[in-house]
Each structure stands twice: as C-alpha cells, then as structure tokens.
MMTF fields as JSON, N, C-alpha, C and O atoms, coordinates in Angstrom:
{
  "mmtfVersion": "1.0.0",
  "mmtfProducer": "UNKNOWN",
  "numBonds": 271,
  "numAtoms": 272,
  "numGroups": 68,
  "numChains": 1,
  "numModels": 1,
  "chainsPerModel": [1],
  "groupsPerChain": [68],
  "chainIdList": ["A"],
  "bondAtomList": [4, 2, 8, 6, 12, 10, 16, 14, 20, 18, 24, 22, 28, 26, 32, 30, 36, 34, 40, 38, 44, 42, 48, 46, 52, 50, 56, 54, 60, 58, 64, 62, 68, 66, 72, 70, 76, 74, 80, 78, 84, 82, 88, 86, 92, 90, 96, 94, 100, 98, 104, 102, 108, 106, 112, 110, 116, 114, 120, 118, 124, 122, 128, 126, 132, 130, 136, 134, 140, 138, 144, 142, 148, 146, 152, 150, 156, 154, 160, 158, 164, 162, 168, 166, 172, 170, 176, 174, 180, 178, 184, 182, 188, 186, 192, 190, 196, 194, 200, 198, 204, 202, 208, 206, 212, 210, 216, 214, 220, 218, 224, 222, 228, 226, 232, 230, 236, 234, 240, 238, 244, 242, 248, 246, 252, 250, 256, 254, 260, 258, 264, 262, 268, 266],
  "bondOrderList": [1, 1, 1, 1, 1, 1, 1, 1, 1, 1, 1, 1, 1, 1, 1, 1, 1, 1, 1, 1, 1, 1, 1, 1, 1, 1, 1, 1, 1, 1, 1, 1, 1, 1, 1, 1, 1, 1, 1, 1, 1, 1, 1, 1, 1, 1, 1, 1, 1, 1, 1, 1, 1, 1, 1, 1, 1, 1, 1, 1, 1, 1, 1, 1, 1, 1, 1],
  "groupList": [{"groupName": "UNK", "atomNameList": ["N", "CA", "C", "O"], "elementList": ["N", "C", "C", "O"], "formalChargeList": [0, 0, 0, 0], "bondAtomList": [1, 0, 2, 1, 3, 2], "bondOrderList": [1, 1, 2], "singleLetterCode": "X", "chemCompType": "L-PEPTIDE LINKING"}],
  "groupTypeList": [0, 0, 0, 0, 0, 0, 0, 0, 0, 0, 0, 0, 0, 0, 0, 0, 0, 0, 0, 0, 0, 0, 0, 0, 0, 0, 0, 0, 0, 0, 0, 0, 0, 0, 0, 0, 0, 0, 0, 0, 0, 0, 0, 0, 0, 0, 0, 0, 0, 0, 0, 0, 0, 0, 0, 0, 0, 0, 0, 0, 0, 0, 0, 0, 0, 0, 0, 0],
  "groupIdList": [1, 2, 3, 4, 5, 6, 7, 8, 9, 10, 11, 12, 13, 14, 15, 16, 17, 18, 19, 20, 21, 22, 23, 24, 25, 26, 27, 28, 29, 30, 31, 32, 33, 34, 35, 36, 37, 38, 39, 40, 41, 42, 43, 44, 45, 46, 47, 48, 49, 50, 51, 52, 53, 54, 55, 56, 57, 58, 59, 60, 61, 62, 63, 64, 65, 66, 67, 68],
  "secStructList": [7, 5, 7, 7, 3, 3, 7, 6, 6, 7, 7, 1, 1, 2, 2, 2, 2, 2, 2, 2, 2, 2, 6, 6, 6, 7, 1, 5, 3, 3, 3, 3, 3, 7, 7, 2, 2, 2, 2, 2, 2, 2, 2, 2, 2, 2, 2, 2, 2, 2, 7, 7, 7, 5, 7, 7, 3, 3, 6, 6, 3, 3, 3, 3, 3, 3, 7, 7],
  "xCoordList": [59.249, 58.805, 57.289, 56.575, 56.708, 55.629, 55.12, 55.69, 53.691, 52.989, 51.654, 50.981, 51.339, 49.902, 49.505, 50.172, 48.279, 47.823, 46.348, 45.736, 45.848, 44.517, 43.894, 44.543, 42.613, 42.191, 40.608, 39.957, 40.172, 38.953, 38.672, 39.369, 37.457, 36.861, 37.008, 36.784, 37.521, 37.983, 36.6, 36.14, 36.188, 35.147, 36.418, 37.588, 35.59, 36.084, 36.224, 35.209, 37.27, 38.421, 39.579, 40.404, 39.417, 40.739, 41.314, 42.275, 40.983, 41.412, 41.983, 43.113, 41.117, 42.164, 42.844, 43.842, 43.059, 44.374, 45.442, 46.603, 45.32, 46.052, 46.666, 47.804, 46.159, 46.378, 47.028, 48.052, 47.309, 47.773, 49.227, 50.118, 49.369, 50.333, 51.762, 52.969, 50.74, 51.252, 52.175, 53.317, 51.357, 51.744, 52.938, 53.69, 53.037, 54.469, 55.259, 56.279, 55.471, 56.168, 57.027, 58.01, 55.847, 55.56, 54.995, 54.229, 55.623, 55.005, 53.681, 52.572, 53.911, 52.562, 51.882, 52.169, 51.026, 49.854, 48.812, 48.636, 48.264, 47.303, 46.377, 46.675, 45.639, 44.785, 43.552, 43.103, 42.998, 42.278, 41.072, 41.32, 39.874, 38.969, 37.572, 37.424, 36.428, 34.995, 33.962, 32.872, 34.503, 33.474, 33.726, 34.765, 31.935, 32.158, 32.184, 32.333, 32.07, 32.569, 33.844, 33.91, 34.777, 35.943, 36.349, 36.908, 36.34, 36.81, 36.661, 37.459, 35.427, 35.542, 35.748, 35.787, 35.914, 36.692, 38.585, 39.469, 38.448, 40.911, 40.738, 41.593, 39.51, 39.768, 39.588, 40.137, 38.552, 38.323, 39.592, 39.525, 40.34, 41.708, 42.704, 42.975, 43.077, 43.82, 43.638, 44.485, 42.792, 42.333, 42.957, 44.028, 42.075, 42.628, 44.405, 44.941, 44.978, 46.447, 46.848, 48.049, 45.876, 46.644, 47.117, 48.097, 46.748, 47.082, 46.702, 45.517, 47.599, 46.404, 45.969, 46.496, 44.835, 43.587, 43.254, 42.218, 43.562, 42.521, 42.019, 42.489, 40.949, 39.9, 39.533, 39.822, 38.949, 38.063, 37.568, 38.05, 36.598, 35.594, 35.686, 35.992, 35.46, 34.9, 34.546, 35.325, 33.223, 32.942, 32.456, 31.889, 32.557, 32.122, 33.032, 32.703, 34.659, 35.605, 36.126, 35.569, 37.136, 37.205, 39.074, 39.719, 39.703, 41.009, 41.53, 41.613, 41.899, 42.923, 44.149, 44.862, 44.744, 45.822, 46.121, 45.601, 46.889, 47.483, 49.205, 50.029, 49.453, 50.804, 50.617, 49.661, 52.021, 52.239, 52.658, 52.967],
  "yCoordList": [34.459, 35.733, 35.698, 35.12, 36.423, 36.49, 37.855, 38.726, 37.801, 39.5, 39.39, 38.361, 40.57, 40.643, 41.616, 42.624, 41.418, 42.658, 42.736, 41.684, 43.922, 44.243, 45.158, 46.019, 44.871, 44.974, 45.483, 45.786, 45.446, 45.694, 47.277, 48.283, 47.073, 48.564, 48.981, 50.117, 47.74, 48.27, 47.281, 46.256, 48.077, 46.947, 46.552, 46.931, 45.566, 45.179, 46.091, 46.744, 46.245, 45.14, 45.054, 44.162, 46.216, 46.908, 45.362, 44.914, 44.6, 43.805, 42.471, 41.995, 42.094, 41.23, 41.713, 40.997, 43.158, 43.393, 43.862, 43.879, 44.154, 44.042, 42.541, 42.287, 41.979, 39.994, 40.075, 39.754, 40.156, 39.947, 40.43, 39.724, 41.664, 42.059, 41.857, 41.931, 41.489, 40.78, 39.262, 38.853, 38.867, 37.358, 37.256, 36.284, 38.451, 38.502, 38.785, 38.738, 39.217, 39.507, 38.784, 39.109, 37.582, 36.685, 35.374, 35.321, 34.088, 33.036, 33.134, 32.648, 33.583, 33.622, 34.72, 35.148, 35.124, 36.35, 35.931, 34.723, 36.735, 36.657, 37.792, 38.919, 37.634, 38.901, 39.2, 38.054, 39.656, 40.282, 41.216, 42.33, 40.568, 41.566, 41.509, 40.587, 42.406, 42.29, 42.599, 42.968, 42.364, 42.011, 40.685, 40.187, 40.023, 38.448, 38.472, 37.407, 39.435, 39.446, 39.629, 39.063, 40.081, 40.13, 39.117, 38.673, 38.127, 37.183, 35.734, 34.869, 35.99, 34.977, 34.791, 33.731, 36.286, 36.611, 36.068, 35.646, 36.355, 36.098, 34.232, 33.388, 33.96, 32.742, 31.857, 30.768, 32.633, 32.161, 32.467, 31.949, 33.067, 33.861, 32.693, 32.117, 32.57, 31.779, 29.998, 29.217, 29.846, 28.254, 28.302, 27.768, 29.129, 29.177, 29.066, 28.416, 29.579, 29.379, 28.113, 27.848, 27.186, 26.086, 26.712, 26.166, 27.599, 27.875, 27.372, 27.047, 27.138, 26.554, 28.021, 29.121, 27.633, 28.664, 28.576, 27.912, 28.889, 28.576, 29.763, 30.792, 29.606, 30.527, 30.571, 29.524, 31.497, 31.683, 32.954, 33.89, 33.048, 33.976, 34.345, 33.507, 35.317, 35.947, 37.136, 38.025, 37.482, 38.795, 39.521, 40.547, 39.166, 39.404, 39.985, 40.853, 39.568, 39.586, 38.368, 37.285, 38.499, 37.32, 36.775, 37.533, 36.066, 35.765, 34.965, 33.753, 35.395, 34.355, 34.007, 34.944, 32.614, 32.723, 31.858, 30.789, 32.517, 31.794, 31.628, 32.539, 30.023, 30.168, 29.647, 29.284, 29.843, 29.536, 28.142, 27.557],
  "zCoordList": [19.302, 19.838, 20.027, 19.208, 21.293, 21.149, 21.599, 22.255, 20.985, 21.098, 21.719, 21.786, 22.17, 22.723, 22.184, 21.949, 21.902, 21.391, 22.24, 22.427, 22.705, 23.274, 22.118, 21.524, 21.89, 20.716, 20.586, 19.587, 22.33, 22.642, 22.265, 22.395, 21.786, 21.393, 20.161, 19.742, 19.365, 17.827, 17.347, 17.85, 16.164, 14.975, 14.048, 13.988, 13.326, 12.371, 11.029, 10.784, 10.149, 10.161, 11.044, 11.244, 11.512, 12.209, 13.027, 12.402, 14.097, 14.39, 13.552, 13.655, 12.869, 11.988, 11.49, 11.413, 10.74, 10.211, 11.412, 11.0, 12.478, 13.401, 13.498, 13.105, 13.826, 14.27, 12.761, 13.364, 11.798, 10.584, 10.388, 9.915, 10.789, 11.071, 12.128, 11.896, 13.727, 14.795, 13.989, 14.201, 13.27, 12.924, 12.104, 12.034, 11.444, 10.623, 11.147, 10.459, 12.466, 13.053, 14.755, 15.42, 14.86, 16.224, 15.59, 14.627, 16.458, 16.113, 17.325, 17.105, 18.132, 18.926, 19.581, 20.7, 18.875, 18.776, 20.338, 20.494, 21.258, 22.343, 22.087, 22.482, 21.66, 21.419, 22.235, 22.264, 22.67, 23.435, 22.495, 22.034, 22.35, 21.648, 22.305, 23.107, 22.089, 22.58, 21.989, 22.427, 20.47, 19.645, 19.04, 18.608, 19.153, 18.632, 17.061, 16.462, 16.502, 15.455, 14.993, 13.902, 15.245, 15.45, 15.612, 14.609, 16.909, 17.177, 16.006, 15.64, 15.738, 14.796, 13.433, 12.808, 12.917, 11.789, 11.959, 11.212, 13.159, 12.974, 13.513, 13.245, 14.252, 14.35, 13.001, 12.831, 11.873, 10.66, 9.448, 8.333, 9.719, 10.098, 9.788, 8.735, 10.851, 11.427, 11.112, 10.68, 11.35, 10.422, 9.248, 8.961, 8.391, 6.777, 6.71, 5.813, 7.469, 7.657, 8.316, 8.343, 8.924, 9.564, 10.681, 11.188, 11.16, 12.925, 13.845, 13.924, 14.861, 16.051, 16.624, 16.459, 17.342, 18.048, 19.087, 19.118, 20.039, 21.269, 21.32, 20.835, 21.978, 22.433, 23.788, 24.368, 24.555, 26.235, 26.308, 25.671, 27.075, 26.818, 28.514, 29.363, 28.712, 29.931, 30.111, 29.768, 30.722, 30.814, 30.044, 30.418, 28.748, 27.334, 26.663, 25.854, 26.884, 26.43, 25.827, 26.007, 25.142, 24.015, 24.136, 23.411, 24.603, 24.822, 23.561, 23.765, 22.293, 21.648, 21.266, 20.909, 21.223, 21.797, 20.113, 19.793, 19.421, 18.038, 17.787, 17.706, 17.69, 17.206, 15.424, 14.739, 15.196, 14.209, 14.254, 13.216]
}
C-alpha cells in the first residue's frame, strides 16, 4: 500500500509525526513538505529505521519518497 501525504505549511513536529503514522500504515510514504527543517528531521527519521529515502527539491518544496 502506498500513501501521500502533503504536508506543506506545517512546522515541526507535526510532520514527522504525520510520516510516522503514514508508515504504520503503508510500505511507501511520498511526502510533500516546505520546511527544510522538516524534511530533514523524517529523512533523519527514516535512516534510523533503515529506510530507503529519496529526496528532490523544487521551488522550495521538498518531495520524499520512503519505503519500507
């Protein structure tokens, strides 16, 4: 199963505990955020779990794409 979540306009924590939640529920999370803090909190996230991560940036939006 997979989920998307758009996530822009939230601070932190709210987005990683979103992406946290997504993940118990989906092997593959796409999240969408536009704070770089954010982003590199679920990508710091997501490591610690052994996830893969990709990342892309545009616009000053933040695309990540995590499976399990």
């Amino acid at each position: 199963m997979e989920k998307k979540l758009d996530l822009r306009g939230l601070s932190c924590p709210v987005p990683l505990l979103e992406t946290k939640k997504a993940l118990e529920e989906a092997a593959v999370v796409t999240i969408t955020v536009d704070e770089p803090a954010a982003r590199e909190n679920i990508i710091k996230f997501a490591k610690s779990r052994k996830y893969q991560v990709e990342s892309s940036s545009s616009g000053g939006e933040y695309t990540l794409i995590i499976r399990k």
